[in-house]
C-alpha positions in Angstrom: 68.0 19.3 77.4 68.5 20.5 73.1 67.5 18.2 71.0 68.8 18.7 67.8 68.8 17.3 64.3 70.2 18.1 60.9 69.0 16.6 57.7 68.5 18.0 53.9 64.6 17.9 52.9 62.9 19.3 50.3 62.3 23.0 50.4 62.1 26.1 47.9 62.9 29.7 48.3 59.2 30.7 47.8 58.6 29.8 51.0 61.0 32.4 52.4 58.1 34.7 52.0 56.9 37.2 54.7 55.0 35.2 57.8 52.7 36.4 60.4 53.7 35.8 64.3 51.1 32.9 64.0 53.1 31.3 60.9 56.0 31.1 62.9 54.3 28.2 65.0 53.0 24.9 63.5 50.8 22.2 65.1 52.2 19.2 62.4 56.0 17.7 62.8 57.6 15.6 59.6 61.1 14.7 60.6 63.5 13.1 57.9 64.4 9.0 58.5 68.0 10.5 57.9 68.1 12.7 60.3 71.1 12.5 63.3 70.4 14.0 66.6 73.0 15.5 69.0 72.0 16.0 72.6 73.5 18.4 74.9 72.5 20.8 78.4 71.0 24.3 77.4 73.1 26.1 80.0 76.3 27.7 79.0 79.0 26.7 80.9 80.4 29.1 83.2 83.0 30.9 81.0 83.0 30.3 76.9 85.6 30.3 75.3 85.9 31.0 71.5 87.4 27.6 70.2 89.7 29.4 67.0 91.0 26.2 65.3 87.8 24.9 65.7 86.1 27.6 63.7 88.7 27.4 61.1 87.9 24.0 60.2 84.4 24.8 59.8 85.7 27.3 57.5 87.8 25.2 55.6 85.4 22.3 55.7 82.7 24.7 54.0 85.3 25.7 51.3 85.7 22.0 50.4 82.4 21.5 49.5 81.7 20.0 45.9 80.4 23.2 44.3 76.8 24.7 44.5 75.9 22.5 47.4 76.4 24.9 50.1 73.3 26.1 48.3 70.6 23.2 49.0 68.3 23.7 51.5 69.5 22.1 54.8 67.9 21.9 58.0 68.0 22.5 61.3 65.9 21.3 64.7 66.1 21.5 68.5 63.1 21.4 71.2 62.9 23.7 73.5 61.0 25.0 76.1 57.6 26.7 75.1 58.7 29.5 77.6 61.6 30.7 75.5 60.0 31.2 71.8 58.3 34.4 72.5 61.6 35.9 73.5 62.8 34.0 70.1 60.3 35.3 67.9 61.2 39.1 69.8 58.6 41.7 70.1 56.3 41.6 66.9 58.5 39.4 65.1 61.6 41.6 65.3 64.4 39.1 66.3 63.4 36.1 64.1 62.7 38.7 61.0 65.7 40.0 61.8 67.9 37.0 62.0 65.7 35.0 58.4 67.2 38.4 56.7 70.3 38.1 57.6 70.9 34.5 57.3 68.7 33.7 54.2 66.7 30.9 56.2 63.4 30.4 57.2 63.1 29.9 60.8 59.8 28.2 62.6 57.9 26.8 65.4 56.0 23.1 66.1 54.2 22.8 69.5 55.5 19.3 70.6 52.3 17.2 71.8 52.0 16.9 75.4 54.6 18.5 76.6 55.9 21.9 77.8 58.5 22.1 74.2 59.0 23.1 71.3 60.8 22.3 68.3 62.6 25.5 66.8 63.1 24.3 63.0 66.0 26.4 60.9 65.9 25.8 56.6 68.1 27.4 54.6 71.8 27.0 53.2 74.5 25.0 54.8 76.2 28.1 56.9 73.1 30.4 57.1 71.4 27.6 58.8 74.1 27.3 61.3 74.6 31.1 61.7 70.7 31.7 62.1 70.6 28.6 64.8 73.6 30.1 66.4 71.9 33.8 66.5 68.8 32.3 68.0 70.6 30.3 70.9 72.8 33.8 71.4 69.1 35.1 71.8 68.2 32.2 74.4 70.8 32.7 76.8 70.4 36.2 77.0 66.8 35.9 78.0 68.1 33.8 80.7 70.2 36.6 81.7 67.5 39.4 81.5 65.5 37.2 83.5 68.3 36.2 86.6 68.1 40.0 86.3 64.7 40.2 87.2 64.7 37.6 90.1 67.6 39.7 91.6 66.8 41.9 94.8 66.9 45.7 94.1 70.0 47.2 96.4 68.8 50.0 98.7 71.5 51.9 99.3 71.7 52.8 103.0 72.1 56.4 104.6 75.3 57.3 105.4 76.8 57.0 109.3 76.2 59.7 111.1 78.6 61.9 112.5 78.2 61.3 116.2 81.3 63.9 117.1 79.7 66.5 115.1 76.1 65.9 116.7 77.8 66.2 120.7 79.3 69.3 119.4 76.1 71.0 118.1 74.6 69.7 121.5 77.1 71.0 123.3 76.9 74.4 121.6 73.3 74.9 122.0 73.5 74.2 125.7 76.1 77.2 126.1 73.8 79.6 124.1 70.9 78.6 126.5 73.0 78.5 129.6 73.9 82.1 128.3 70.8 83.0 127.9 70.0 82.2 131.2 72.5 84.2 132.4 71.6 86.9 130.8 68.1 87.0 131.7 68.8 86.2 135.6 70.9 89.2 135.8 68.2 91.3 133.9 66.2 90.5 136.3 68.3 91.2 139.6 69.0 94.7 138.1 65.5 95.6 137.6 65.3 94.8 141.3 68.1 96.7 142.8 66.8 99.8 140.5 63.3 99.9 142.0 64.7 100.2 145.5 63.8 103.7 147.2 66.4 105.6 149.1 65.6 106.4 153.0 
């Protein structure tokens, strides 16, 4: 299961600043009295379906915002398993530098005390946050992929049948040349023999 929570906490852009792989994980957790958490399963359902009119009203709702707040720093959480962050984070911090760039959000990591999660924390503006949280979960179910991948058994691909008519013929053609050969050689030999007869 995603936990996930949305609330609007203090933050400033200096602390979009350039982080270390190590940065990216914090042991502390501070979680807004305001916040509102959505639950739902981690596993995409069998076949997605881009909901249009749905995506529209996100884009209108944006567009109706009272103006500059879009701007304020909003925020972001879901726990997840521990498992799943390095493939978050990407190989030397290329992913989630990737996707803080191109969002304008700061994205990190709080180990979750006795258990096996995480909580993946996205600050930023309104629609970066939600574009960077979308980017990252894009990111989580293709590790799931790459890893089904993995598990799957590597297809041998068998020799072809053999062509049984073409093998008799072969066998059948060699035991002509021999039987030939036989032949051949008996009746060298039975001329030698009537040639080394002597006349009376």
């Amino acid at each position: 299961m995603v936990d996930g929570h949305l609330a609007t906490p203090g933050w400033s852009s200096q602390d979009r600043g350039g982080r270390s792989q190590s940065d990216w994980r914090r042991r502390s957790r501070s979680r807004s009295p305001h916040n509102v958490t959505a639950r739902g399963s981690s596993s995409p359902p069998a076949t997605s379906v881009v909901n249009e009119d749905a995506l529209h009203a996100l884009s209108s709702t944006a567009l109706e915002f009272p103006a500059e707040t879009l701007d304020y720093p909003y925020t972001i959480s879901c726990s997840l398993p521990r498992t799943k962050v390095s493939a978050l984070i990407g190989k030397h911090g290329y992913h989630i530098q990737a996707v803080q760039r191109s969002t304008g959000t700061r994205c990190v990591f709080e180990k979750e005390a006795d258990t096996d999660m995480e909580t993946m924390i996205i600050t930023g503006p309104l629609i970066g946050t939600y574009r960077a949280h979308a980017l990252m979960m894009r990111r989580y179910h293709e590790d799931d992929i790459e890893q089904e991948a993995a598990k799957a058994p590597i297809a041998v691909p068998e020799p072809p049948p053999a062509d049984v008519s073409a093998l008799q013929a072969k066998v059948e053609e060699l035991q002509k040349e021999l039987e030939r050969a036989q032949s051949q050689a008996a009746a060298a030999t039975k001329g030698k023999g009537k040639g080394g007869k002597k006349g009376k």
